[in-house]
C-alpha positions as CSV (number, residue, x, y, z in Angstrom):
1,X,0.0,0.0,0.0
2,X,1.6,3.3,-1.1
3,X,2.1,6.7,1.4
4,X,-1.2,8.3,-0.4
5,X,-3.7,5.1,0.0
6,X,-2.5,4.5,3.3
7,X,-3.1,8.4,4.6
8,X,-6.6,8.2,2.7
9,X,-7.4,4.8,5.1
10,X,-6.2,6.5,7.9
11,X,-8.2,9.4,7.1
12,X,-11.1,7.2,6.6
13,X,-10.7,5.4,9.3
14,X,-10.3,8.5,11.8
15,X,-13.4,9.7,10.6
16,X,-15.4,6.3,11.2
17,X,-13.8,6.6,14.8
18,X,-14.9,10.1,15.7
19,X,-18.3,9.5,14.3
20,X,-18.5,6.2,16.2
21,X,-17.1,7.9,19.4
22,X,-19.9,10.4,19.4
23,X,-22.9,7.6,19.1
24,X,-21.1,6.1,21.8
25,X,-21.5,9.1,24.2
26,X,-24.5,9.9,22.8
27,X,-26.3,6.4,23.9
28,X,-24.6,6.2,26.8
29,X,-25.5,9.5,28.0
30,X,-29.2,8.9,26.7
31,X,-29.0,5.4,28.9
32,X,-28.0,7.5,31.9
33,X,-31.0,10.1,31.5
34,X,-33.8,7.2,30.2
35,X,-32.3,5.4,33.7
36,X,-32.3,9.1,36.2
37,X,-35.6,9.4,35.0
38,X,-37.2,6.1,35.1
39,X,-36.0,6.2,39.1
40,X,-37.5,9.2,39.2
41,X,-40.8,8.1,37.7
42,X,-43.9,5.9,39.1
43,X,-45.0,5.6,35.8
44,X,-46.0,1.8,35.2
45,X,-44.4,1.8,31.5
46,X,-45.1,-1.7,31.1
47,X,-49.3,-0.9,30.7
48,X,-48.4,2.4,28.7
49,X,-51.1,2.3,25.7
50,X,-48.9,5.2,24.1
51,X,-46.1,2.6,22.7
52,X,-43.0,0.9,23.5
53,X,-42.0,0.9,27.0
54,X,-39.3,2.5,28.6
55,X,-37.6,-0.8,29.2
56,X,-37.5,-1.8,25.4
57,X,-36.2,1.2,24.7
58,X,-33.5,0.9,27.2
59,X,-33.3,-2.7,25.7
60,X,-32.3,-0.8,22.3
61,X,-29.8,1.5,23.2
62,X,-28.1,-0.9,25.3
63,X,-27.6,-3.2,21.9
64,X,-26.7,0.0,20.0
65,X,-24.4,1.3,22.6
66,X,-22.4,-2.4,22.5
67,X,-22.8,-3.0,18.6
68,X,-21.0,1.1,18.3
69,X,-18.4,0.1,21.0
70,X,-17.7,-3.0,19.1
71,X,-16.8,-1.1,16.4
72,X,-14.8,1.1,17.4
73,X,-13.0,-1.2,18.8
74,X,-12.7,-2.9,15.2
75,X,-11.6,0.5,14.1
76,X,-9.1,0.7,16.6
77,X,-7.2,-2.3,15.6
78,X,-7.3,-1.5,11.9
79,X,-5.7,1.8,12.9
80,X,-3.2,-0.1,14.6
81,X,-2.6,-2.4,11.8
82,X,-1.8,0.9,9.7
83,X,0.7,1.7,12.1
84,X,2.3,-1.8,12.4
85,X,2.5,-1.7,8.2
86,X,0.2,-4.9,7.8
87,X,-3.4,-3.4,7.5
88,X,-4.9,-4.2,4.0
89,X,-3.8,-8.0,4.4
90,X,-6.4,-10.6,5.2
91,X,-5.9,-12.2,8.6
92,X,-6.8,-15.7,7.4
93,X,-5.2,-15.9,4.2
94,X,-2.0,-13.3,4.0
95,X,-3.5,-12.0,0.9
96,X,-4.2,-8.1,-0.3
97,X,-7.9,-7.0,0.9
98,X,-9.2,-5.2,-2.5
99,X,-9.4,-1.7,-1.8
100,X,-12.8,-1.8,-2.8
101,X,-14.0,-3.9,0.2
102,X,-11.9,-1.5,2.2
103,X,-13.8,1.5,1.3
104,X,-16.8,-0.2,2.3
105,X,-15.4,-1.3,5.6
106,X,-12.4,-0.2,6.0
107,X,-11.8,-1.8,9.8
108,X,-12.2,-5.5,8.0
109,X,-9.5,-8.0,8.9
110,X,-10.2,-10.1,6.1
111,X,-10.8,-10.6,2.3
112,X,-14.1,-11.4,0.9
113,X,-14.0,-15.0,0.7
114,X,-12.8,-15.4,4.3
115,X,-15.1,-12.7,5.5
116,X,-18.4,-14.9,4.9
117,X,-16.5,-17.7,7.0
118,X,-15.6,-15.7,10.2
């Protein structure tokens, strides 16, 4: 990978991580509010004819918030693997990850082929 595709990566990849960062925050700082204000509450959310209840919704960003942090984690590493000179390279296989499929997700650790058996 030359100097000009690997700072266009990183670039990409920064990106992804700052607007992953901020979702992160985001839900957990709405979890913390939805959970002050349920305390806070007598409201009997499970009988609420008005729609979901505060516990599925609670249910929801808790999946969001770990799905996001997963991520970034993912995002992390590939930053890592820039640094360390292998990123690009499938982790099953040793072979070049098409730049294509990086642009798409640029935080994969492997190719296509081995992607569907991970």
């Amino acid at each position: 990978m030359n100097g000009d595709t690997e700072r266009r990566f990183r670039a990409l990849l920064e990106s992804e991580r700052s607007d992953r960062q901020a979702l992160v925050t985001s839900l957990r700082n709405d979890i913390t509010a939805v959970g002050e204000a349920r305390q806070d509450s007598n409201v009997d959310d499970e009988h609420d004819p008005e729609g979901s209840t505060i516990a599925f919704e609670l249910s929801q960003a808790s999946t969001l918030l770990r799905e996001s942090s997963n991520r970034l984690e993912e995002i992390d590493a590939a930053l890592r693997r820039l640094d360390n000179g292998n990123y690009g390279i499938c982790a099953a296989c040793g072979e070049p990850i098409p730049e294509g499929r990086l642009q798409i997700r640029p935080w994969t650790r492997y190719c296509v082929r081995h992607a569907s058996s991970m």
